[in-house]
N, CA, C and O atoms as a GROMACS GRO file, in nm:
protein
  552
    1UNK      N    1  -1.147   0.134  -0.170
    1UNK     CA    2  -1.046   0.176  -0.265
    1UNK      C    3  -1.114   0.216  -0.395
    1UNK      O    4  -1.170   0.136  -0.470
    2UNK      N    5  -1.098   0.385  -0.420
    2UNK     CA    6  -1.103   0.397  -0.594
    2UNK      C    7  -1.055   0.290  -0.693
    2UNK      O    8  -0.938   0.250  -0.695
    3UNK      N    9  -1.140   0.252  -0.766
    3UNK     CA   10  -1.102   0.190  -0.909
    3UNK      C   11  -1.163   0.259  -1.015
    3UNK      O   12  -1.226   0.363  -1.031
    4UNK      N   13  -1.104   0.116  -1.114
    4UNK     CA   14  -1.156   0.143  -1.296
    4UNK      C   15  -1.217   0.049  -1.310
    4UNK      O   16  -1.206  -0.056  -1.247
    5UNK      N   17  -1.324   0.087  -1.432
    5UNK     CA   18  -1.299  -0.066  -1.537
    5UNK      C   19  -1.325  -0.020  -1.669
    5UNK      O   20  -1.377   0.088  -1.698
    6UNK      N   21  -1.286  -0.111  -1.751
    6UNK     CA   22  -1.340  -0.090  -1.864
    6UNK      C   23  -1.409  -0.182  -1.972
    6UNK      O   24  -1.396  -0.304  -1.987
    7UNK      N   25  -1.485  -0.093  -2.040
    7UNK     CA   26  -1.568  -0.161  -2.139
    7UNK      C   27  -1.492  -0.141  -2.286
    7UNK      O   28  -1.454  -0.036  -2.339
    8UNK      N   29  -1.482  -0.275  -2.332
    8UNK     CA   30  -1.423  -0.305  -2.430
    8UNK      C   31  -1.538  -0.349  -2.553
    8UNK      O   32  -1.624  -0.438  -2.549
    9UNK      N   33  -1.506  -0.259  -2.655
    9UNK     CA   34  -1.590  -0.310  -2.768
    9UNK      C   35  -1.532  -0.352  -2.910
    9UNK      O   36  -1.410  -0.356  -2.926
   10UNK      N   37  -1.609  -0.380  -3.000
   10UNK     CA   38  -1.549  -0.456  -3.112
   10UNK      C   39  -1.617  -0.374  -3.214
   10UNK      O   40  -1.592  -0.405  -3.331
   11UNK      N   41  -1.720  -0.245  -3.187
   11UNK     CA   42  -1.738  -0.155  -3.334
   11UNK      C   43  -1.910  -0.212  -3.378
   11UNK      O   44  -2.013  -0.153  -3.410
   12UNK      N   45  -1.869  -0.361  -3.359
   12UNK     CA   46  -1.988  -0.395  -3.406
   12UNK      C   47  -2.126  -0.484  -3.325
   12UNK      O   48  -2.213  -0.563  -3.361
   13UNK      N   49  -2.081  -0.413  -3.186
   13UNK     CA   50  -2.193  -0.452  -3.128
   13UNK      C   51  -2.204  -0.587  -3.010
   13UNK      O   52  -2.301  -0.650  -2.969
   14UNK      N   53  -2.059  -0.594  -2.980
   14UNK     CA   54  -2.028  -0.689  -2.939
   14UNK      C   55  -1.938  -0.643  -2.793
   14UNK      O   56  -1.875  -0.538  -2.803
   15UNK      N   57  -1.931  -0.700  -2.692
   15UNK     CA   58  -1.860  -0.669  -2.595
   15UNK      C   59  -1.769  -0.772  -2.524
   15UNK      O   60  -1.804  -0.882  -2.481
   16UNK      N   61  -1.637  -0.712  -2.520
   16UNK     CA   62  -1.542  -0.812  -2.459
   16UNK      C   63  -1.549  -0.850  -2.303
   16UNK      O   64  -1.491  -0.774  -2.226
   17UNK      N   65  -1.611  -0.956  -2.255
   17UNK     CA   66  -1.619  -1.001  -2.106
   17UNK      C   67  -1.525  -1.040  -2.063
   17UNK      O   68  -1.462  -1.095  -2.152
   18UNK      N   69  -1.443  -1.046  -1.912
   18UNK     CA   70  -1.374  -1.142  -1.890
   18UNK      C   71  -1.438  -1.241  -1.752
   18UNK      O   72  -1.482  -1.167  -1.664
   19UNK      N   73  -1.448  -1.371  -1.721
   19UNK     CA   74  -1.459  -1.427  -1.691
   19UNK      C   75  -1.352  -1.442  -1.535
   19UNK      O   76  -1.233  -1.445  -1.569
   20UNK      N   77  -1.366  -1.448  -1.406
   20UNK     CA   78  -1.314  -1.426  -1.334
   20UNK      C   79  -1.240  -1.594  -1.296
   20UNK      O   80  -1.279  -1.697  -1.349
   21UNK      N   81  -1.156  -1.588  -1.218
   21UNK     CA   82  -1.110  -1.736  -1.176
   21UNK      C   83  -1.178  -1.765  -1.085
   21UNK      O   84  -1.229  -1.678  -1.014
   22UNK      N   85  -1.196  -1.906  -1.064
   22UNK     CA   86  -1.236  -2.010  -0.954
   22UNK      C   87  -1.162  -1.973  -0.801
   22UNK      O   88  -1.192  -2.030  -0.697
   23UNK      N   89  -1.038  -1.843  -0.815
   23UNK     CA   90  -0.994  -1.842  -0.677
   23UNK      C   91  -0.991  -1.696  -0.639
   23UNK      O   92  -0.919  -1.644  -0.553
   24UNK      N   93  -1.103  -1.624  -0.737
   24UNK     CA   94  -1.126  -1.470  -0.742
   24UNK      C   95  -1.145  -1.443  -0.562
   24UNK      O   96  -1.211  -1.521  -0.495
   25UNK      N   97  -1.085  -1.338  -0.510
   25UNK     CA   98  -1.162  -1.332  -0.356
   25UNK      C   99  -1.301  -1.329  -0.414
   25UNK      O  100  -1.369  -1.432  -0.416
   26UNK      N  101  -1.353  -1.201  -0.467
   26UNK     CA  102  -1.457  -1.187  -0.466
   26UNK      C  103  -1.521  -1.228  -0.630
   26UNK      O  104  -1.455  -1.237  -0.734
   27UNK      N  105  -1.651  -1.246  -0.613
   27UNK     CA  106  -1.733  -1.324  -0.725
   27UNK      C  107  -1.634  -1.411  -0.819
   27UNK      O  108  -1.611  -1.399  -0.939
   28UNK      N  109  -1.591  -1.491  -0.738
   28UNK     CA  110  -1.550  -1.641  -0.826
   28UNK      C  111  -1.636  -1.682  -0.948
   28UNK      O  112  -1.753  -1.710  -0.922
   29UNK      N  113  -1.599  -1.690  -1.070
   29UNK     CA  114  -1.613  -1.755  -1.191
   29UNK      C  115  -1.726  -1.710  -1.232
   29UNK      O  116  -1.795  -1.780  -1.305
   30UNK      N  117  -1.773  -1.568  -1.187
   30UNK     CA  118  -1.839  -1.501  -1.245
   30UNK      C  119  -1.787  -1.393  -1.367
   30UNK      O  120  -1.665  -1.383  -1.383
   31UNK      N  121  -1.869  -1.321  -1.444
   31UNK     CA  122  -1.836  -1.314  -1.577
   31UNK      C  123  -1.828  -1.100  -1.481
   31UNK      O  124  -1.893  -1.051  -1.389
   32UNK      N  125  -1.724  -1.045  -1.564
   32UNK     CA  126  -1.702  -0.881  -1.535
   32UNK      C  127  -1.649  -0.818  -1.588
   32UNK      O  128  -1.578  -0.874  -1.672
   33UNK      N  129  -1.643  -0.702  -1.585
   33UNK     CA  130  -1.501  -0.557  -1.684
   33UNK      C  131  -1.427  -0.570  -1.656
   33UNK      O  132  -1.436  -0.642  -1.557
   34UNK      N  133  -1.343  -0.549  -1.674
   34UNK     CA  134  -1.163  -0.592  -1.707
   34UNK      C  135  -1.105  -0.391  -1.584
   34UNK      O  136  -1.152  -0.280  -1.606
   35UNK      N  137  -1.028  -0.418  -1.506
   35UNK     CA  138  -0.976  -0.313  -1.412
   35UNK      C  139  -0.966  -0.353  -1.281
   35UNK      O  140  -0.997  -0.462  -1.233
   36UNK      N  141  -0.919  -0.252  -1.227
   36UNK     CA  142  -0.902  -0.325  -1.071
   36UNK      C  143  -0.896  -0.144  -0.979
   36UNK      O  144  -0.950  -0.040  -1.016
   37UNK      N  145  -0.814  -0.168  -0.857
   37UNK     CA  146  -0.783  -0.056  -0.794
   37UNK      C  147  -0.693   0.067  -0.850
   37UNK      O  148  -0.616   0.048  -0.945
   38UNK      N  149  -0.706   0.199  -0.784
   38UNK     CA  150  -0.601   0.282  -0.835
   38UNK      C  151  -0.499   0.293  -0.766
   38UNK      O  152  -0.529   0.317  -0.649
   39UNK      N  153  -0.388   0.288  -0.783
   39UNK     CA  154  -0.290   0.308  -0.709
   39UNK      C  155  -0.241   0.439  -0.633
   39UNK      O  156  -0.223   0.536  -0.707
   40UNK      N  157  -0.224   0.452  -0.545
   40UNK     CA  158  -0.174   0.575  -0.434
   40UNK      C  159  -0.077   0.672  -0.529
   40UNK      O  160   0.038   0.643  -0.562
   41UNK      N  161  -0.151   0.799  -0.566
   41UNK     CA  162  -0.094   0.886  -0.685
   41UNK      C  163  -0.118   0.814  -0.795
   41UNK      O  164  -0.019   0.833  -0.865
   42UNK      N  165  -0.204   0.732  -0.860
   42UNK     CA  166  -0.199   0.719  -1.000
   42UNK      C  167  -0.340   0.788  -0.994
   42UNK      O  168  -0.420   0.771  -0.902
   43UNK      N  169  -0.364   0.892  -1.132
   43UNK     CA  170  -0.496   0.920  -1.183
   43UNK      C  171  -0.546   0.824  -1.230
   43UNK      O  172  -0.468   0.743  -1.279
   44UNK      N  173  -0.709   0.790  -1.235
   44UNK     CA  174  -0.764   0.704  -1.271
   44UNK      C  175  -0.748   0.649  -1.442
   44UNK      O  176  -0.767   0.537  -1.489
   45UNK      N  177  -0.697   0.808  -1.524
   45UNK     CA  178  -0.686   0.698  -1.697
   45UNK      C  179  -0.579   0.640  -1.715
   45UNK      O  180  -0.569   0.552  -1.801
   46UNK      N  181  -0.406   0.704  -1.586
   46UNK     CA  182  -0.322   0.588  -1.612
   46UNK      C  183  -0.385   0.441  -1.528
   46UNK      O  184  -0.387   0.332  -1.585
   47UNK      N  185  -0.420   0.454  -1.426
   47UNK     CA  186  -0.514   0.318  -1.356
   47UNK      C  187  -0.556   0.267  -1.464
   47UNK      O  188  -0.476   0.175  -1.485
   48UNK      N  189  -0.633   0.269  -1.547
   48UNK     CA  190  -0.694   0.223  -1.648
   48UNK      C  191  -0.626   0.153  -1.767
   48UNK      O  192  -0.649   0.048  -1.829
   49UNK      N  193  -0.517   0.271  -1.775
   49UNK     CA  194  -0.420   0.206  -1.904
   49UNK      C  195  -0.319   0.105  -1.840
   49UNK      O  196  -0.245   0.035  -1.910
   50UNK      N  197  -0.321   0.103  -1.687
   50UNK     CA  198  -0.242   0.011  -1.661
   50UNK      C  199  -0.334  -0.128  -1.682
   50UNK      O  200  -0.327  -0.212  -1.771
   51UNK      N  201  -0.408  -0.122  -1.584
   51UNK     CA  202  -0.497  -0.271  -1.581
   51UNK      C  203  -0.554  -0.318  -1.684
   51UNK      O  204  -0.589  -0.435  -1.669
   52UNK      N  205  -0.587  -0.258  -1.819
   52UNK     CA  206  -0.553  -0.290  -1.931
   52UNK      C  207  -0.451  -0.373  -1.966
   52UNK      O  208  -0.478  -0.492  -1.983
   53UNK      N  209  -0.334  -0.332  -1.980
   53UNK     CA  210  -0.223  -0.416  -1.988
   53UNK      C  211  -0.198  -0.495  -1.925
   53UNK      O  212  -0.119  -0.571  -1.982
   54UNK      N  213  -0.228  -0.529  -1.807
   54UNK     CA  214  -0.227  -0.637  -1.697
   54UNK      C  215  -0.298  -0.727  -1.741
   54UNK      O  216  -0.232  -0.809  -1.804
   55UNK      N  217  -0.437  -0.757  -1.735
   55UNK     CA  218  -0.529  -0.777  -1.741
   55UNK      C  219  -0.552  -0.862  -1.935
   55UNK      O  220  -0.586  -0.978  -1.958
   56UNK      N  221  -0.526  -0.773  -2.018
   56UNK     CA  222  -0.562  -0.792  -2.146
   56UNK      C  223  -0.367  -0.809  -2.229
   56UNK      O  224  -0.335  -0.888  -2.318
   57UNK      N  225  -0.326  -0.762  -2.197
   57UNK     CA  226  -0.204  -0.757  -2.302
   57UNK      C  227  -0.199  -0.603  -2.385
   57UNK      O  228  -0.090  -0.560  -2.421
   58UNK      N  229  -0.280  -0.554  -2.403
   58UNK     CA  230  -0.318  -0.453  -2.477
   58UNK      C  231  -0.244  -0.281  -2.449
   58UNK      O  232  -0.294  -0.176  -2.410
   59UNK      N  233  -0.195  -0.294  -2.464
   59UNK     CA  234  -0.106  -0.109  -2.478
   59UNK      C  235  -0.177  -0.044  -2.559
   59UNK      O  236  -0.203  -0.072  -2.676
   60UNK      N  237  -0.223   0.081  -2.473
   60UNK     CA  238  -0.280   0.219  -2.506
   60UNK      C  239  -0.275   0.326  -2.482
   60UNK      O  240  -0.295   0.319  -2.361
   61UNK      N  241  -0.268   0.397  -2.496
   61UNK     CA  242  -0.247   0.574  -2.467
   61UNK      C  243  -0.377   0.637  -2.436
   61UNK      O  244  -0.483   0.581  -2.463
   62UNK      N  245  -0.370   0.724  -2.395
   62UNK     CA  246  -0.543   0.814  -2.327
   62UNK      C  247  -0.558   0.815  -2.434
   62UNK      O  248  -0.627   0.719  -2.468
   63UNK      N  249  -0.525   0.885  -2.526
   63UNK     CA  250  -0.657   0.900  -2.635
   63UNK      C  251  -0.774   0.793  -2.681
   63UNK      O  252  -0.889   0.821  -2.716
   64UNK      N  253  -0.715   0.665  -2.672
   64UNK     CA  254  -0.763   0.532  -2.662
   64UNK      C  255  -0.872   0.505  -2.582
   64UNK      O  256  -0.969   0.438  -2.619
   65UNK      N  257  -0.861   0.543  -2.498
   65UNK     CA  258  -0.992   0.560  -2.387
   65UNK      C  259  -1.074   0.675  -2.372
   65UNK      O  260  -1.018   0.782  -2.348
   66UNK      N  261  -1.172   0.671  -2.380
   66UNK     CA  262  -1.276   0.774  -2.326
   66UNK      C  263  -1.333   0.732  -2.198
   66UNK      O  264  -1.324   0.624  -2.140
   67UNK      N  265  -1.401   0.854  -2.162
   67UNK     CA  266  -1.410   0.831  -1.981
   67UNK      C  267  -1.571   0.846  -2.010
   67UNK      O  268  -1.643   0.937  -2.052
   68UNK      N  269  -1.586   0.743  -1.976
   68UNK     CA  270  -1.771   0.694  -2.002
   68UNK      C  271  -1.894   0.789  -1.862
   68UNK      O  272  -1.991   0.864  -1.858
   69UNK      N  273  -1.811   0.724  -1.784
   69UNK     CA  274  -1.889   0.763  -1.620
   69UNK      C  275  -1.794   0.729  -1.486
   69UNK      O  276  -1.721   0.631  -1.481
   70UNK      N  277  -1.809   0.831  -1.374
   70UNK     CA  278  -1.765   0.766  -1.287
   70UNK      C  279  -1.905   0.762  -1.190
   70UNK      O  280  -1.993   0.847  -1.178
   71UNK      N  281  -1.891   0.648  -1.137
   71UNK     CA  282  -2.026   0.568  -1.022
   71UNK      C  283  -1.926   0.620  -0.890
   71UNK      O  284  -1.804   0.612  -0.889
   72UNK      N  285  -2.019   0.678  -0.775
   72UNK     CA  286  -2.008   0.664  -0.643
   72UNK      C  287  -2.086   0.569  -0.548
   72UNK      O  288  -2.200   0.603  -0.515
   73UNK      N  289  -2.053   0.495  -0.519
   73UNK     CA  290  -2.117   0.420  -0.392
   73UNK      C  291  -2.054   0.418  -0.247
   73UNK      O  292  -1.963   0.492  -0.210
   74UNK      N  293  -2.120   0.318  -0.167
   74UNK     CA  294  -2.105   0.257  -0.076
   74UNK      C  295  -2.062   0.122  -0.094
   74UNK      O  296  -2.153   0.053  -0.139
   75UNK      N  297  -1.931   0.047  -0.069
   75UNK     CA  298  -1.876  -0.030  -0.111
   75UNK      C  299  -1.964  -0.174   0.027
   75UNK      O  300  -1.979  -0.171   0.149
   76UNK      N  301  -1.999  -0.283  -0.087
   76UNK     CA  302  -2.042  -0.404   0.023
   76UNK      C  303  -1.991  -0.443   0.115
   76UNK      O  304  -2.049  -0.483   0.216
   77UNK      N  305  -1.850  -0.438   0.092
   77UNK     CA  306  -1.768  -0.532   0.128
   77UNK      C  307  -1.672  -0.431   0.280
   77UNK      O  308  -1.649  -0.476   0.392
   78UNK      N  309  -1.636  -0.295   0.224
   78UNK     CA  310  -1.584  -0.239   0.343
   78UNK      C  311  -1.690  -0.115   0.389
   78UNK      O  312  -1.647  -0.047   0.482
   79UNK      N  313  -1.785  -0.088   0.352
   79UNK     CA  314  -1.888   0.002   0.380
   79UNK      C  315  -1.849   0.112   0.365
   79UNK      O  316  -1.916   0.201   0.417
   80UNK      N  317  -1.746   0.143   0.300
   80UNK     CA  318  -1.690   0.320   0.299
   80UNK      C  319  -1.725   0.339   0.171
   80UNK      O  320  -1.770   0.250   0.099
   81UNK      N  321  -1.697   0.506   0.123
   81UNK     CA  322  -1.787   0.568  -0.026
   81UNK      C  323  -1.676   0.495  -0.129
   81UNK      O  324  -1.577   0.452  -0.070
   82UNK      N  325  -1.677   0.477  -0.254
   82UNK     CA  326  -1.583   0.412  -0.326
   82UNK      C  327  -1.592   0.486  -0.451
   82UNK      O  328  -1.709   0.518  -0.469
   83UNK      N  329  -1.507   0.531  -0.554
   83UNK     CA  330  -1.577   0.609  -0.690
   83UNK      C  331  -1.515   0.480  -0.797
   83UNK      O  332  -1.414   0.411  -0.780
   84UNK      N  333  -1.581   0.477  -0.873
   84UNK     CA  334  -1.562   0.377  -0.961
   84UNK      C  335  -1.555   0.457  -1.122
   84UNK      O  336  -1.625   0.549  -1.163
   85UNK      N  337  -1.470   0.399  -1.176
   85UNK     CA  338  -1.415   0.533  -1.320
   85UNK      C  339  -1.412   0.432  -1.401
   85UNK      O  340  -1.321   0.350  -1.400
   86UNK      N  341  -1.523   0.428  -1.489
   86UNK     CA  342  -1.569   0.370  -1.616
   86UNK      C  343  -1.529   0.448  -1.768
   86UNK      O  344  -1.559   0.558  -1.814
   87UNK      N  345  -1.451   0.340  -1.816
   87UNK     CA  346  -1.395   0.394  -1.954
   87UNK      C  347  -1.405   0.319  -2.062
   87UNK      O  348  -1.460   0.212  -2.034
   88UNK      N  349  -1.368   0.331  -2.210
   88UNK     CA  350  -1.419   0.275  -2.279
   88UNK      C  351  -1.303   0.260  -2.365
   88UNK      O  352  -1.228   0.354  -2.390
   89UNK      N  353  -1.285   0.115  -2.421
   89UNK     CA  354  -1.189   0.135  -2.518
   89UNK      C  355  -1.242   0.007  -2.672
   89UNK      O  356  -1.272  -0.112  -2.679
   90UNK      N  357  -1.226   0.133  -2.780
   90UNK     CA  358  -1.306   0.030  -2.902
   90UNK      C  359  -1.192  -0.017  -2.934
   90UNK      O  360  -1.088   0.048  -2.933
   91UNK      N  361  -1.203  -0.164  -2.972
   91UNK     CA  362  -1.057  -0.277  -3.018
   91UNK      C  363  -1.106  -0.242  -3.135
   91UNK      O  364  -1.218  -0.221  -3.184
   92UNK      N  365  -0.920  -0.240  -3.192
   92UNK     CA  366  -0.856  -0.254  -3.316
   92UNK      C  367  -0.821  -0.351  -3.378
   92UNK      O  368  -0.742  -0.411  -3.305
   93UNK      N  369  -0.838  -0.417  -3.498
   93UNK     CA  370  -0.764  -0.516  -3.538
   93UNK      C  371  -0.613  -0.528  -3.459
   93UNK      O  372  -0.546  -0.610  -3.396
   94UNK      N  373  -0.610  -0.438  -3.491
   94UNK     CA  374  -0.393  -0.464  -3.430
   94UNK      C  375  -0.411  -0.511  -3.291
   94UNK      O  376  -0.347  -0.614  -3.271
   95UNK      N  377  -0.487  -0.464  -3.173
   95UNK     CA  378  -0.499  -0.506  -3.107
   95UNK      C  379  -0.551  -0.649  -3.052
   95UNK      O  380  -0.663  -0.699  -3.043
   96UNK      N  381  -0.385  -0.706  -3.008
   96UNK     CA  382  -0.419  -0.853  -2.985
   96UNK      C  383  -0.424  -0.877  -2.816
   96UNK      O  384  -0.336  -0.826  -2.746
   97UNK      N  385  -0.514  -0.943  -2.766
   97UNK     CA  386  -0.564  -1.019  -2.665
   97UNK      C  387  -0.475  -1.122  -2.619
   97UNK      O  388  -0.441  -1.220  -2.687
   98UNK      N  389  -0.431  -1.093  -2.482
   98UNK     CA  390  -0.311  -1.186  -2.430
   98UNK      C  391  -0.371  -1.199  -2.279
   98UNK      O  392  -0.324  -1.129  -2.190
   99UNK      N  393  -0.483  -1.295  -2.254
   99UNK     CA  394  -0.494  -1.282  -2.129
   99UNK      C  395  -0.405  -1.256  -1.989
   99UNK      O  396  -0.285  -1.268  -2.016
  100UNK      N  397  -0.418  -1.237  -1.906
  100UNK     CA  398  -0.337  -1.185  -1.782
  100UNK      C  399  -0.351  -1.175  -1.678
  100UNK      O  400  -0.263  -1.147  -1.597
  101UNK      N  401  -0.503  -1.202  -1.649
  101UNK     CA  402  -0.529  -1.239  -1.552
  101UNK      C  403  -0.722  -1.293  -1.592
  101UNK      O  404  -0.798  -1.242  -1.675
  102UNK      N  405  -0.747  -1.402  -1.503
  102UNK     CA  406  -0.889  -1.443  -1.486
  102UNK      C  407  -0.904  -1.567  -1.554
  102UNK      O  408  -0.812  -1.600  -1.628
  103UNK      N  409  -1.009  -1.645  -1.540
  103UNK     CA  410  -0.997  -1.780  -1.620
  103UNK      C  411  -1.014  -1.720  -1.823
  103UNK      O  412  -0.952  -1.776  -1.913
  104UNK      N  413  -1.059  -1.664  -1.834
  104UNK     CA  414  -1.082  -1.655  -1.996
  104UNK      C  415  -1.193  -1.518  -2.039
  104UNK      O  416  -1.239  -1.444  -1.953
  105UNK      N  417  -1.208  -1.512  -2.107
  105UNK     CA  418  -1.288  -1.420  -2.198
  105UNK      C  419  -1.371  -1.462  -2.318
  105UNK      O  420  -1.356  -1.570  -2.374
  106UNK      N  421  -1.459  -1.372  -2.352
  106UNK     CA  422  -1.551  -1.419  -2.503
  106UNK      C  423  -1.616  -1.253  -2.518
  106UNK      O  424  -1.622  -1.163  -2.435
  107UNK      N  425  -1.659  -1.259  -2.655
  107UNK     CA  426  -1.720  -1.166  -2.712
  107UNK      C  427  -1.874  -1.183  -2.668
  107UNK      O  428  -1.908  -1.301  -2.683
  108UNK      N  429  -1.982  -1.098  -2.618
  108UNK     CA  430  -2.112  -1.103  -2.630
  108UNK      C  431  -2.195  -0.985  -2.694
  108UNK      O  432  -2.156  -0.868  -2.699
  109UNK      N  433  -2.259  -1.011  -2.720
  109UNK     CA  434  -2.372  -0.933  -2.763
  109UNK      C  435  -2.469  -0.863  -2.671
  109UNK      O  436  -2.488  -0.943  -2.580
  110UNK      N  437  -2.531  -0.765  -2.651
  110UNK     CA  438  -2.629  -0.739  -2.551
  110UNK      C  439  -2.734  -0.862  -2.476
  110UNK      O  440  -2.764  -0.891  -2.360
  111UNK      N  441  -2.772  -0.920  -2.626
  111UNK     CA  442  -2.877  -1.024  -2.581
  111UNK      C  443  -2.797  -1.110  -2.507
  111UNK      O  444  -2.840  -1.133  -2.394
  112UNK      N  445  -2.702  -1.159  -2.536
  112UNK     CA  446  -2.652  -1.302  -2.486
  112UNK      C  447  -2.558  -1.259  -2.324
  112UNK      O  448  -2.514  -1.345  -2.247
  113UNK      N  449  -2.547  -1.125  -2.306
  113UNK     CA  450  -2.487  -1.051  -2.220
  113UNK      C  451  -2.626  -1.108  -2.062
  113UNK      O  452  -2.596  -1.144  -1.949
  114UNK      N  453  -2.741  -1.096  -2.112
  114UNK     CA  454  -2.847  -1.090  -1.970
  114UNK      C  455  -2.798  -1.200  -1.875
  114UNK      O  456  -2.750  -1.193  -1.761
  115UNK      N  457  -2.827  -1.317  -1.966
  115UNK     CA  458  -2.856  -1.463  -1.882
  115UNK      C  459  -2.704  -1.467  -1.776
  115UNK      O  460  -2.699  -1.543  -1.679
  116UNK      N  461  -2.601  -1.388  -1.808
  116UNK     CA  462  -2.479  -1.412  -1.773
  116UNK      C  463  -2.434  -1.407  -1.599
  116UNK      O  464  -2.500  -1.320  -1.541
  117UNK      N  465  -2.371  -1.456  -1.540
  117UNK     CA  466  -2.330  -1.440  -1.351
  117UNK      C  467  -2.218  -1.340  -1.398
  117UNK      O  468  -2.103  -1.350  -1.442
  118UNK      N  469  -2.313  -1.230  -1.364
  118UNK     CA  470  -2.219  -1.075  -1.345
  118UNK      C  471  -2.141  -1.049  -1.193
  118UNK      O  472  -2.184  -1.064  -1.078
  119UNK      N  473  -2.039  -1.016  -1.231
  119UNK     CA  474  -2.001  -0.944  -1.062
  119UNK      C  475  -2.117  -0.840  -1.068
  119UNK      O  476  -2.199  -0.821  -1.158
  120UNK      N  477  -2.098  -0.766  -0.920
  120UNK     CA  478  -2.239  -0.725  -0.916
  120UNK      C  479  -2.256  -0.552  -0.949
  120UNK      O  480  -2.366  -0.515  -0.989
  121UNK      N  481  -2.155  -0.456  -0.934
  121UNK     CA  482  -2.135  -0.346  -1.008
  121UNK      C  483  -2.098  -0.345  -1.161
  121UNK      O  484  -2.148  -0.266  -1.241
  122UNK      N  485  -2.032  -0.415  -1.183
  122UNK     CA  486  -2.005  -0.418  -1.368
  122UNK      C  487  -2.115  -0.428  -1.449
  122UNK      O  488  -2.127  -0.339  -1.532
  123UNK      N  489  -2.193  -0.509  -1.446
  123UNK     CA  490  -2.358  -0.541  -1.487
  123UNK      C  491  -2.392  -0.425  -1.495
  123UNK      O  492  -2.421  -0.375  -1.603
  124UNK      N  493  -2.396  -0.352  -1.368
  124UNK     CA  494  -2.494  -0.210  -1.375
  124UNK      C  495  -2.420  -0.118  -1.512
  124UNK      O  496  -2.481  -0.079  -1.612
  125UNK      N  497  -2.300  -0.102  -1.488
  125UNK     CA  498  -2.227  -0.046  -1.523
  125UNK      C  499  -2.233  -0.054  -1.707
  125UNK      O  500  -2.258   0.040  -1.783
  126UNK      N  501  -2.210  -0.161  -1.733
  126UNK     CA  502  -2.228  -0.198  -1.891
  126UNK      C  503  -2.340  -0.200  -1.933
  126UNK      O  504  -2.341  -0.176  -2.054
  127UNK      N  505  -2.453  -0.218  -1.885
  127UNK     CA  506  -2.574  -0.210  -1.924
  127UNK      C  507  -2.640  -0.064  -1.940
  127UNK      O  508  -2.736  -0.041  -2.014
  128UNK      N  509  -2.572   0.037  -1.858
  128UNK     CA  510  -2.580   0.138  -1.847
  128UNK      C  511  -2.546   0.211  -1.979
  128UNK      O  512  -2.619   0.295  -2.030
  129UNK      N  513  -2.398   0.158  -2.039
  129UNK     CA  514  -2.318   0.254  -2.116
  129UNK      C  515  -2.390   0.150  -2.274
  129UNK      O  516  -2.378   0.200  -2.385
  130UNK      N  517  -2.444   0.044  -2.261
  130UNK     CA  518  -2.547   0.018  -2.374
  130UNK      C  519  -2.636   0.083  -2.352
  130UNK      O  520  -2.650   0.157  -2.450
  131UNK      N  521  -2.728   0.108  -2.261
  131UNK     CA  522  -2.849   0.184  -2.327
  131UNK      C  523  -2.824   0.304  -2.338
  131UNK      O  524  -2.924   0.363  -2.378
  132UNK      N  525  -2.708   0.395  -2.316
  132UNK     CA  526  -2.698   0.547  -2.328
  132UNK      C  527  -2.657   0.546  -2.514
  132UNK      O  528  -2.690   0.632  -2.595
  133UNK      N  529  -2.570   0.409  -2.540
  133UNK     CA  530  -2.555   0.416  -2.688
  133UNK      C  531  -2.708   0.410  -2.788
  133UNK      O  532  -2.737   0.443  -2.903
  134UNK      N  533  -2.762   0.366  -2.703
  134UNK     CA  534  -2.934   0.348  -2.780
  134UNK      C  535  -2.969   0.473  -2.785
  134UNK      O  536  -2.990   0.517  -2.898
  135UNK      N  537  -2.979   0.531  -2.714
  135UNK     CA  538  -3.034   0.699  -2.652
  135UNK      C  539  -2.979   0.765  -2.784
  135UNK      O  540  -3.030   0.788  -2.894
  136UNK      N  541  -2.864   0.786  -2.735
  136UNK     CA  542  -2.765   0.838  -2.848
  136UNK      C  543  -2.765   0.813  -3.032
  136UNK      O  544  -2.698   0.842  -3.132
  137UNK      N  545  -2.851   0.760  -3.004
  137UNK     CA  546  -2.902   0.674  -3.156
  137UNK      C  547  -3.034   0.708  -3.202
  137UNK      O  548  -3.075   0.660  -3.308
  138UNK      N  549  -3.098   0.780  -3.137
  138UNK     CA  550  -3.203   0.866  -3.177
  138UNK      C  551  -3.233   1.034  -3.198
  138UNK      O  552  -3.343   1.073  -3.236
   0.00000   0.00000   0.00000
């Protein structure tokens, strides 16, 4: 199944994780991006703006999001091609945090981001869209 996720930032260098539950099917109480599947006829930035709101509490409109990358693979779990649609959304003060699904969340930093139990595509994924901001910085 096509999905999203997204990377949530704070402006200043900091990234919003969420933390998965103890009864996740997959990677239990490991730390990941906030999204899930697309739904049959949804485009991937309403997918996005939905599981947002699911997920975080947070209401947004496309403009709100930018579309970072989409990843193609081979999925582990059912072996078929999968596209994965990575987006980005920078938090606003106004924007308040109402969890919605997963055990919890925290802010990290790049550094404090390594040591962390990533699901195992999101990792790639965020680490990716930090070092393209480094790139981009020269």
């Amino acid at each position: 199944m096509d999905g999203v996720n997204i990377i949530i930032e704070d402006g200043k260098g900091n990234y919003l994780i969420q933390q998965r539950s103890d009864d996740a099917p997959i990677w239990p109480n490991s730390w990941g991006l906030w999204g899930g599947g697309i739904d049959e006829g949804e485009s991937p930035i309403l997918a996005a703006i939905r599981e947002l709101e699911e997920e975080t509490g947070i209401r947004v409109g496309e403009e709100k999001l930018t579309h970072f990358k989409t990843y193609t693979f081979v999925s582990k779990r059912t072996g078929k091609m999968v596209n994965k649609h990575v987006y980005i959304l920078l938090l606003e003060p106004e924007m308040k945090i109402v969890l919605g699904e997963g055990k919890g969340y925290a802010f990290f930093n790049k550094d404090e981001l390594v040591p962390l139990t990533f699901a195992d595509r999101p990792k790639q994924f965020l680490f990716d869209y930090i070092a393209s901001k480094n790139e981009s910085a020269f």
